[in-house]
Backbone as a printed PyTorch tensor [residue, N CA C, xyz], in Angstrom:
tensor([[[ 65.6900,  34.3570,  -9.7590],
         [ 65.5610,  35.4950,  -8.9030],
         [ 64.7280,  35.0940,  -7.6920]],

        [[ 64.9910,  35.1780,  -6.4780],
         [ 64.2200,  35.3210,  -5.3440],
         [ 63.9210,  35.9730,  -4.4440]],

        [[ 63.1010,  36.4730,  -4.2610],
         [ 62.4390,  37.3030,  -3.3710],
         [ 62.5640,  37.3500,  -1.7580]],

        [[ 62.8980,  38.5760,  -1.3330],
         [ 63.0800,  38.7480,  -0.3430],
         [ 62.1150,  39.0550,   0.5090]],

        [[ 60.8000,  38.7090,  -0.0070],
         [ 59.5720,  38.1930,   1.0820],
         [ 59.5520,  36.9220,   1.5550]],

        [[ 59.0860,  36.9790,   2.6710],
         [ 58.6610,  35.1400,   3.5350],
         [ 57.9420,  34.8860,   2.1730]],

        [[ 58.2460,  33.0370,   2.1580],
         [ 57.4290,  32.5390,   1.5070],
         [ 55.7160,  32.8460,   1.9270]],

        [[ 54.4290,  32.5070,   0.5660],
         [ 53.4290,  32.5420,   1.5530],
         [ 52.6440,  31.6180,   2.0460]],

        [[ 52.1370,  31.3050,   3.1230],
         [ 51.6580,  30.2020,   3.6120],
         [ 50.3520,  29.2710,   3.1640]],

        [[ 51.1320,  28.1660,   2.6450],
         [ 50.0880,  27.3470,   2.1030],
         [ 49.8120,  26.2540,   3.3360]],

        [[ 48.2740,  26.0970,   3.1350],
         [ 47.6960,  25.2580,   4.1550],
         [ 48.0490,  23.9370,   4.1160]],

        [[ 47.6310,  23.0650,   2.7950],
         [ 48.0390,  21.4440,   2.4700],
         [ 49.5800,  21.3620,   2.3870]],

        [[ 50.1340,  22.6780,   1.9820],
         [ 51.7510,  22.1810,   1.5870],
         [ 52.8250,  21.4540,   1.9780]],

        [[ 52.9920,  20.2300,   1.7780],
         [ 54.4490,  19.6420,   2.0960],
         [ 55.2250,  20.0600,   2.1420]],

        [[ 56.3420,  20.4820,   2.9730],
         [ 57.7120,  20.4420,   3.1600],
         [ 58.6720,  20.0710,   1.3680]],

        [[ 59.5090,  20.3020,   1.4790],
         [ 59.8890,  20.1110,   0.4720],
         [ 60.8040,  18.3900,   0.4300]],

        [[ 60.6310,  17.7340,  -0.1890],
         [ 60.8710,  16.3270,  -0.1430],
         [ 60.0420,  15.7100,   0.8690]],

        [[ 59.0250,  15.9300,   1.2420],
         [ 57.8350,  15.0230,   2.1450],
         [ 56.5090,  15.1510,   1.4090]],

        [[ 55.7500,  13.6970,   1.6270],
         [ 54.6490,  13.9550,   0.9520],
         [ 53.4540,  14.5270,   1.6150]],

        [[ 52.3010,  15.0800,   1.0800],
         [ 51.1590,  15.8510,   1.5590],
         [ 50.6480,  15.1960,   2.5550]],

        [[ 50.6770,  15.7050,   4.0730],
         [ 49.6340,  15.1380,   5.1270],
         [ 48.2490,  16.3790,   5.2160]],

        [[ 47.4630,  15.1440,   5.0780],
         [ 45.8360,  15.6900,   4.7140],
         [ 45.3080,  15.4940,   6.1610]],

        [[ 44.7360,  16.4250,   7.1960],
         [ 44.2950,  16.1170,   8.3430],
         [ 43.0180,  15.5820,   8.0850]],

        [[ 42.4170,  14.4070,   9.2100],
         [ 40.9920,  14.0070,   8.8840],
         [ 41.0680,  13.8970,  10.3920]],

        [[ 39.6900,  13.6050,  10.4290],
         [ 39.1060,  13.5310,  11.4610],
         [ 39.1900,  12.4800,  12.8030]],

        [[ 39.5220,  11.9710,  13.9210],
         [ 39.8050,  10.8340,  14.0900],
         [ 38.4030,  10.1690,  14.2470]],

        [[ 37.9330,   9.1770,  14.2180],
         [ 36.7620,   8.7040,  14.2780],
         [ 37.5720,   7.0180,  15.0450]],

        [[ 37.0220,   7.3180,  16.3330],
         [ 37.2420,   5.7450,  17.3900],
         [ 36.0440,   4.5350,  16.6170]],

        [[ 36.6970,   3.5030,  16.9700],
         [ 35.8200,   2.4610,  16.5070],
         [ 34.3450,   1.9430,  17.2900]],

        [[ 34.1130,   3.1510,  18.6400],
         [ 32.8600,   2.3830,  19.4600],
         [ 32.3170,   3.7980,  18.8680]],

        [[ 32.6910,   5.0230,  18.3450],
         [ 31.6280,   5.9940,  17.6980],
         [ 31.2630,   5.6310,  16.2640]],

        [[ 31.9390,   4.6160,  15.3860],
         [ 31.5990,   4.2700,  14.3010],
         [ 30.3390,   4.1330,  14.2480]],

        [[ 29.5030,   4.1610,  12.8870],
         [ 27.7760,   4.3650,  12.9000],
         [ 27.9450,   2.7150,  11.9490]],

        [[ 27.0260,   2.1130,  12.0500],
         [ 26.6790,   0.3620,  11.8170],
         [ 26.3460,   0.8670,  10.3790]],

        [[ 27.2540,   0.0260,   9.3350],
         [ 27.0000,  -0.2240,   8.0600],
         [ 26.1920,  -1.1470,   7.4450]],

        [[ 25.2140,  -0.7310,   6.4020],
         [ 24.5180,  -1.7410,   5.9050],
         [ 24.6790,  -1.8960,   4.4550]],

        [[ 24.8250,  -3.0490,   3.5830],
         [ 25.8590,  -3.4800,   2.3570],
         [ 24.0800,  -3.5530,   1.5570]],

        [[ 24.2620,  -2.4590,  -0.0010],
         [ 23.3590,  -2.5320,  -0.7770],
         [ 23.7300,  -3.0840,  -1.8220]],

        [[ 23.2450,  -3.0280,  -2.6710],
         [ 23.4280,  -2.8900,  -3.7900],
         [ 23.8570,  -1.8080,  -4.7150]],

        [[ 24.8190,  -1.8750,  -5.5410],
         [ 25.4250,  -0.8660,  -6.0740],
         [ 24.2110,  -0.3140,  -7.5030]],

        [[ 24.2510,   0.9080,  -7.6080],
         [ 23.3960,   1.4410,  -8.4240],
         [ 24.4810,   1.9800, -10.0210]],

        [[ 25.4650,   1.7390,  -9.4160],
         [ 26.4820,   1.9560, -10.8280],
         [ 27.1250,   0.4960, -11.3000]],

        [[ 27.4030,  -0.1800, -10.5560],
         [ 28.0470,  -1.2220, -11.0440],
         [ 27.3390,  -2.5940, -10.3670]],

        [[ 26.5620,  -3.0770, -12.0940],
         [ 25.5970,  -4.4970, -11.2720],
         [ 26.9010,  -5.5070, -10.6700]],

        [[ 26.0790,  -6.2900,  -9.9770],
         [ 26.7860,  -7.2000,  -8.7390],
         [ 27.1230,  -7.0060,  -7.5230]],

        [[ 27.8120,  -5.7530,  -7.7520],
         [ 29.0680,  -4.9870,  -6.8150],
         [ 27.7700,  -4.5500,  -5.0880]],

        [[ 28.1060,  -4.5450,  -4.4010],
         [ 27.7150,  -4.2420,  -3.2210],
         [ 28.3740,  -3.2670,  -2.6050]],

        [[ 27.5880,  -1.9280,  -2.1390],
         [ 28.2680,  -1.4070,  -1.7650],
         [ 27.6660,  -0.9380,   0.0150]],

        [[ 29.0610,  -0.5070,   1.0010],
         [ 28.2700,  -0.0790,   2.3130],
         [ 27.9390,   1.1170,   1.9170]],

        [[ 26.6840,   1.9190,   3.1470],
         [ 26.3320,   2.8780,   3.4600],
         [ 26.2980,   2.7010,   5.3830]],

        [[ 26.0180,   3.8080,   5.2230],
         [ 25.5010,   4.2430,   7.3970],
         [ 24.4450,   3.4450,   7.3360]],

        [[ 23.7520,   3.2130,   8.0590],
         [ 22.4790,   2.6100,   8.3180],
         [ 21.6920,   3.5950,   8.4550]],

        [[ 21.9140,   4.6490,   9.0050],
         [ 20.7700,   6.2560,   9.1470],
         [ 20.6000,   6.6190,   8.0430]],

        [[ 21.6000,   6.3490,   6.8030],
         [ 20.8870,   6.7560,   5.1850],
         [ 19.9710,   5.5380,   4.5060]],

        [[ 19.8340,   4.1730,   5.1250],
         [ 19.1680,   3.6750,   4.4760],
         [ 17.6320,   3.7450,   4.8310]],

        [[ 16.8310,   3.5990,   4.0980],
         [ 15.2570,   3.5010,   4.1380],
         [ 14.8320,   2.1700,   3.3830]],

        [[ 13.6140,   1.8070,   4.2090],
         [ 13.6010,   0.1870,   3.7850],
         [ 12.8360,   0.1520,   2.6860]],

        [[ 13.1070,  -0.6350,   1.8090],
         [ 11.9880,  -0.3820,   0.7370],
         [ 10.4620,  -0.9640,   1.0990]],

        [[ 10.0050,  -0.5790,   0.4230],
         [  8.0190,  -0.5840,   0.4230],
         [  7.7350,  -2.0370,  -0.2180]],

        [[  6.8620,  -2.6560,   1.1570],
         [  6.6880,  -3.9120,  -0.3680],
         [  5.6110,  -3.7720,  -1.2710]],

        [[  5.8240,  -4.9240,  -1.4970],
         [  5.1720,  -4.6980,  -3.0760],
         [  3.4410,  -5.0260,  -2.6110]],

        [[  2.6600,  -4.3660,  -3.4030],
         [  1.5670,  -3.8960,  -2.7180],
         [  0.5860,  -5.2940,  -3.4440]],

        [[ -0.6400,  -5.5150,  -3.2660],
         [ -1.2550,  -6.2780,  -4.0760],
         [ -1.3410,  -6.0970,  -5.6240]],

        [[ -1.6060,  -6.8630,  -6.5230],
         [ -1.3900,  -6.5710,  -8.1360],
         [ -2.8550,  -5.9290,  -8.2090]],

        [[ -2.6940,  -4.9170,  -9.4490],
         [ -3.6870,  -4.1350,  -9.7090],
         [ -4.4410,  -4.8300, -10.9360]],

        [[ -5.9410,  -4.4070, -11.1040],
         [ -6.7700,  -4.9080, -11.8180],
         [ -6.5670,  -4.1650, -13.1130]],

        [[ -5.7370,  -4.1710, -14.3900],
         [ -5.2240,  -3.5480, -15.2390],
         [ -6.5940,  -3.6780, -16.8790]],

        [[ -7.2130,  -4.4770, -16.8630],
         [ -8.4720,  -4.5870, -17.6500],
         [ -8.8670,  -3.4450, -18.0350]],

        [[ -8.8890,  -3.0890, -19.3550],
         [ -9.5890,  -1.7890, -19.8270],
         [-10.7290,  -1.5150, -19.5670]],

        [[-11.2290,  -0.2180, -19.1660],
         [-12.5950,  -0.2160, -18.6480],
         [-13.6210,   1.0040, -20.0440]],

        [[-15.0010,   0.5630, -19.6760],
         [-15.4430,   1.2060, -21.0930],
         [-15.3810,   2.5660, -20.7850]],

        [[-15.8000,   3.4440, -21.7870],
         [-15.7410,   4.6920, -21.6530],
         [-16.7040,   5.2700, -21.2520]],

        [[-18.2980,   4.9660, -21.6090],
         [-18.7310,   4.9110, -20.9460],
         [-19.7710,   3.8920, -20.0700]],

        [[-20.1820,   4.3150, -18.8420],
         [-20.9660,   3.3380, -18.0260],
         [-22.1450,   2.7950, -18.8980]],

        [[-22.3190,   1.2850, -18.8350],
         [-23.7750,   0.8370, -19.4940],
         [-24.5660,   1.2910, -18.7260]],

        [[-24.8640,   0.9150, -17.4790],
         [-26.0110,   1.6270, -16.6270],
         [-26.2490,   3.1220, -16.7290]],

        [[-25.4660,   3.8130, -17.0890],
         [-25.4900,   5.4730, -17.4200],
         [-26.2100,   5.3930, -19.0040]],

        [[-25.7260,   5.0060, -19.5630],
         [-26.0800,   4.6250, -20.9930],
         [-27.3150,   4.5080, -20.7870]],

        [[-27.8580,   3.5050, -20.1980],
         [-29.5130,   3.0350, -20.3240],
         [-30.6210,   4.0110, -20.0620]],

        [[-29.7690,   4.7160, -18.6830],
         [-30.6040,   5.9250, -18.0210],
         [-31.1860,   7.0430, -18.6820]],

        [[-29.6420,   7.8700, -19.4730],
         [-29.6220,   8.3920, -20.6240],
         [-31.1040,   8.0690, -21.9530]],

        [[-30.1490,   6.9820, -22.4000],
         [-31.7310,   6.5290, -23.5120],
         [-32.9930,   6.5910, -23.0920]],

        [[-33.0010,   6.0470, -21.8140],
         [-34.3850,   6.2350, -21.4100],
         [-35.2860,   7.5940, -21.2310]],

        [[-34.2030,   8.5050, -20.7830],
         [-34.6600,   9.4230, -20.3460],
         [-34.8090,  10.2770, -22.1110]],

        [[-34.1510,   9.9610, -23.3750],
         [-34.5840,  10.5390, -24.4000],
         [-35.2800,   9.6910, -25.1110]],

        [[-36.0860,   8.5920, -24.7430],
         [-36.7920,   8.1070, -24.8330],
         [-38.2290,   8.6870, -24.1410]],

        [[-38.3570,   8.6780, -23.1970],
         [-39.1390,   9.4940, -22.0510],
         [-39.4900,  10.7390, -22.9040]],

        [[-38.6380,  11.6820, -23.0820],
         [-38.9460,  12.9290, -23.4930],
         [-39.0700,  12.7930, -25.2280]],

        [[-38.6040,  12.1110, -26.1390],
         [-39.4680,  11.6020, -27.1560],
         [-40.7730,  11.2710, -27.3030]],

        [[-41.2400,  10.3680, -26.1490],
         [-42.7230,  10.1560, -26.1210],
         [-43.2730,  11.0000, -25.3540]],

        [[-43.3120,  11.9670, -24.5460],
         [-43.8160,  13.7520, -24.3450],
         [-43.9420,  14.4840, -25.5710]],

        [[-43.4370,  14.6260, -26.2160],
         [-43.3160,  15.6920, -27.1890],
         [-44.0900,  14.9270, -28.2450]],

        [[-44.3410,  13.4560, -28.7640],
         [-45.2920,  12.7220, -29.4750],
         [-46.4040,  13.2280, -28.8140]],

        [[-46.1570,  12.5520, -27.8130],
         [-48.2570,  13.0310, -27.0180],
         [-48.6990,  14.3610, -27.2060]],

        [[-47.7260,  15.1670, -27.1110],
         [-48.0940,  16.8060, -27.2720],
         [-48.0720,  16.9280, -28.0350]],

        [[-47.4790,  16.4240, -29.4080],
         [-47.4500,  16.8480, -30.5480],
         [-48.8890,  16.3060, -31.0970]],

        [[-49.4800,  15.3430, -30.7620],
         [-50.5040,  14.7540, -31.1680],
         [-51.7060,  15.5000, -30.6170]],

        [[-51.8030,  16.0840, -29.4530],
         [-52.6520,  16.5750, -28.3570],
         [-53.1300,  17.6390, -29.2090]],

        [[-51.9490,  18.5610, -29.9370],
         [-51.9750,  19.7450, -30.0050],
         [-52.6070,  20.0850, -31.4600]],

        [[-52.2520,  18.2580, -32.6130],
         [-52.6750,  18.1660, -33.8010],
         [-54.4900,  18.2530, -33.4940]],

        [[-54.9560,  17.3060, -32.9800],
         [-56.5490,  16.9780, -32.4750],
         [-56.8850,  18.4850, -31.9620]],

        [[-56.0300,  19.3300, -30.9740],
         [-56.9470,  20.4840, -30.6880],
         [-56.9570,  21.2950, -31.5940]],

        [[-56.4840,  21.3150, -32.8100],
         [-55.7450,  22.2420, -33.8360],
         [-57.1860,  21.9730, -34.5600]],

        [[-57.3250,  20.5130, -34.8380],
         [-58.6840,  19.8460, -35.5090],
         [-60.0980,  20.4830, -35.1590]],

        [[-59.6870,  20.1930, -34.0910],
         [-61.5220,  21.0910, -33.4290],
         [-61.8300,  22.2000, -33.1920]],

        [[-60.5660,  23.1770, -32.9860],
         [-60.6040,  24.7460, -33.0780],
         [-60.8050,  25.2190, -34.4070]],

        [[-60.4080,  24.2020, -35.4900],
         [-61.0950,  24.8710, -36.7850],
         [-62.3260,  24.7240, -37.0950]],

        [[-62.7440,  23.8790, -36.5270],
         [-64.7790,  23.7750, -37.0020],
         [-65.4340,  24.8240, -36.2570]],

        [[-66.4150,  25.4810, -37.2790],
         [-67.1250,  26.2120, -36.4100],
         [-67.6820,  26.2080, -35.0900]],

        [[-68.3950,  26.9740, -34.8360],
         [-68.7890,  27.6040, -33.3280],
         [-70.4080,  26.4890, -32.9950]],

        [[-71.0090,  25.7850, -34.5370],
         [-71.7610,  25.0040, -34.3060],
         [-71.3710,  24.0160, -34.0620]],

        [[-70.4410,  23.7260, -34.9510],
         [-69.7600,  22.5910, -35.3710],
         [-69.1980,  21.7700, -34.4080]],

        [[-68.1290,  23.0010, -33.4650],
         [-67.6310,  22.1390, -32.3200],
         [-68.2020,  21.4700, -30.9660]],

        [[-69.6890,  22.3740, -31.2640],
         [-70.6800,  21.8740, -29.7450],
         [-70.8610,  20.7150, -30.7330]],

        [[-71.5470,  20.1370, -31.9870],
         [-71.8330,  18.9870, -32.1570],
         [-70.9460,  17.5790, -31.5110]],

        [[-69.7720,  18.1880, -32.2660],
         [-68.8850,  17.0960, -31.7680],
         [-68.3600,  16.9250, -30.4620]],

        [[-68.7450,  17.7330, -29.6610],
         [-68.9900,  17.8330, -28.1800],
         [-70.2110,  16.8400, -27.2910]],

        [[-71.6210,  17.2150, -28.2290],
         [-72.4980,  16.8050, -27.8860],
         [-72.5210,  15.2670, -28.3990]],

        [[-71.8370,  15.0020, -29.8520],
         [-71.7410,  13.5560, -29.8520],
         [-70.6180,  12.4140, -28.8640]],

        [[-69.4550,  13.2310, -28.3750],
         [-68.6840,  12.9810, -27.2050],
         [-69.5830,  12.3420, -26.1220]],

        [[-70.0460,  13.6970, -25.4630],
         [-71.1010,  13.2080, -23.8820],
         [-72.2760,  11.9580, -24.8090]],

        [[-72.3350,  11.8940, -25.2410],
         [-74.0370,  11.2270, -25.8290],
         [-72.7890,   9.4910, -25.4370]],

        [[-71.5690,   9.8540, -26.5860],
         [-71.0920,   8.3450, -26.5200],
         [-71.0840,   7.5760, -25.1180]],

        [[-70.3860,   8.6270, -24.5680],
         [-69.8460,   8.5120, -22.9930],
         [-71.1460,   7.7630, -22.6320]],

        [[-72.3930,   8.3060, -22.7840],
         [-73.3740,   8.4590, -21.7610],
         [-73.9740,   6.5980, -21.9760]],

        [[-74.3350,   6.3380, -23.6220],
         [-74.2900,   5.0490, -24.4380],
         [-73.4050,   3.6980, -23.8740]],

        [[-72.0840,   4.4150, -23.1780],
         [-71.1150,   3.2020, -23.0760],
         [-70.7720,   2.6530, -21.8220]],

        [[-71.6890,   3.8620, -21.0220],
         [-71.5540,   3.3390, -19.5380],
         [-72.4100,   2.5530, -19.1600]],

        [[-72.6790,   2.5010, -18.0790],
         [-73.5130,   1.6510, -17.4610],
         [-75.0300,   2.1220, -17.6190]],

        [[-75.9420,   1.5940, -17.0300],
         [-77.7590,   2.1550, -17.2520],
         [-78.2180,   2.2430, -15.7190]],

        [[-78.7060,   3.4750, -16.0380],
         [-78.8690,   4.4810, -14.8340],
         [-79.9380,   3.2350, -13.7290]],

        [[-80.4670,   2.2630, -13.9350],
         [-81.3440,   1.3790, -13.5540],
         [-80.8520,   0.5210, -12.5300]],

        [[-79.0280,   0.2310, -12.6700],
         [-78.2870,  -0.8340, -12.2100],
         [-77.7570,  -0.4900, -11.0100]],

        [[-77.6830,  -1.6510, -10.1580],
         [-77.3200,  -1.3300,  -8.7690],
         [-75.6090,  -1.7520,  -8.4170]],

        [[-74.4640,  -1.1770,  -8.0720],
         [-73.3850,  -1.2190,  -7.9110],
         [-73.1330,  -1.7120,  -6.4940]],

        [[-72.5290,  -3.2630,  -6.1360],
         [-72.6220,  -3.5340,  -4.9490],
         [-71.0340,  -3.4310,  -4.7270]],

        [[-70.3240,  -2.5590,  -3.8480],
         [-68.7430,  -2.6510,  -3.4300],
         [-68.2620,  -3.3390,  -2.3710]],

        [[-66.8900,  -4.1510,  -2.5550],
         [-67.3080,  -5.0510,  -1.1730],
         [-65.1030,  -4.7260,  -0.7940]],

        [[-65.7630,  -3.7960,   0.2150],
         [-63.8770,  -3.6730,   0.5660],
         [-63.9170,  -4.9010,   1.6460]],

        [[-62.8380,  -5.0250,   1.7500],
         [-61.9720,  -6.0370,   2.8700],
         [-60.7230,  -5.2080,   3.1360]],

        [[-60.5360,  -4.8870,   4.8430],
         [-59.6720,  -3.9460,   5.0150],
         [-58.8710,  -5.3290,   6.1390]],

        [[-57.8220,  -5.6730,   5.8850],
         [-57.3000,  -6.7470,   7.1990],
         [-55.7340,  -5.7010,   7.7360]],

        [[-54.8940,  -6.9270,   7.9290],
         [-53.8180,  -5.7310,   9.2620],
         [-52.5170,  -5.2640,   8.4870]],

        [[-51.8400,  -4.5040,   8.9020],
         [-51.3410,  -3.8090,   8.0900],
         [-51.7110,  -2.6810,   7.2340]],

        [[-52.7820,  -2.6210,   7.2470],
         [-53.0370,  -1.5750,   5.5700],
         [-53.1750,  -2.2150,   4.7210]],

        [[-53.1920,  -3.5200,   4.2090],
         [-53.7640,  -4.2800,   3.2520],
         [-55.8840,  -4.1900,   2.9590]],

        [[-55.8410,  -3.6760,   2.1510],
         [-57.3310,  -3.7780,   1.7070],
         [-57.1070,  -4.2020,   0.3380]],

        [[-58.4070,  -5.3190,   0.3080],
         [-58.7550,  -5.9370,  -1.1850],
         [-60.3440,  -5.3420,  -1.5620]],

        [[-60.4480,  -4.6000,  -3.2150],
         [-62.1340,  -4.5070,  -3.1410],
         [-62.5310,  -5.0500,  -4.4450]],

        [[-63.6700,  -5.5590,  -4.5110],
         [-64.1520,  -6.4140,  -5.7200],
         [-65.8700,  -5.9790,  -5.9370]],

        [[-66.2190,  -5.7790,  -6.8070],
         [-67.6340,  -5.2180,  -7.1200],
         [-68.2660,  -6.3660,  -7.6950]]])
């Protein structure tokens, strides 16, 4: 059965016994864009062109990196650290000791603690020098700010 409408119009369609003409573009050979031949990313060996405006040059290769495991943490941090709970270990000894001795003498009585007061100054007084003796000081001040003193 055929229809008594126009056929309808196909764009690619051949004629009937001719084969498909596909229009392209004409492209002259002095507008051609300069090809540059890579390497194929699907098939090793094979080389393939591109435009030259799609290629980008590769990056070279930069200096080698120092790949050595490094510690976790810093020794010099480490030391600082210890020291510093070292430091505050021996604070809290001295105070702890400071606080044992004042603990000591706040419990003796109200006589008690002038004695051991008065035997304090008496030692002091025993271990110094004798009130009789003459103290000769001998600074030396030269340039710079350098001073030497010797008694």
């Amino acid at each position: 059965m055929t229809s008594p409408l126009p056929q309808r119009y196909q764009r690619y369609a051949a004629p009937a016994g001719q084969r498909p003409v596909y229009p392209a573009a004409v492209e002259l050979h002095g507008e051609r864009e300069a090809v540059v031949w890579v390497p194929s990313a699907e098939r090793p060996g094979e080389m393939v062109a591109i435009p030259k405006s799609y290629y980008v040059q590769p990056e070279p290769a930069g200096p080698p990196r120092d790949l050595t495991p490094q510690p976790l943490l810093d020794r010099q941090a480490q030391r600082m650290v210890g020291g510093g709970i070292g430091a505050g270990a021996a604070g809290a000894g001295v105070g702890w000791g400071f606080g044992q001795a004042a603990a000591g003498i706040a419990t003796f009585g109200g006589s008690s603690a002038a004695l051991v007061l008065l035997l304090l100054l008496l030692a002091a007084r025993i271990g110094g020098r004798r009130s009789g003796d003459t103290i000769t000081v001998y600074n030396h001040t030269s340039w710079w700010g350098r001073s030497s003193t010797r008694i």
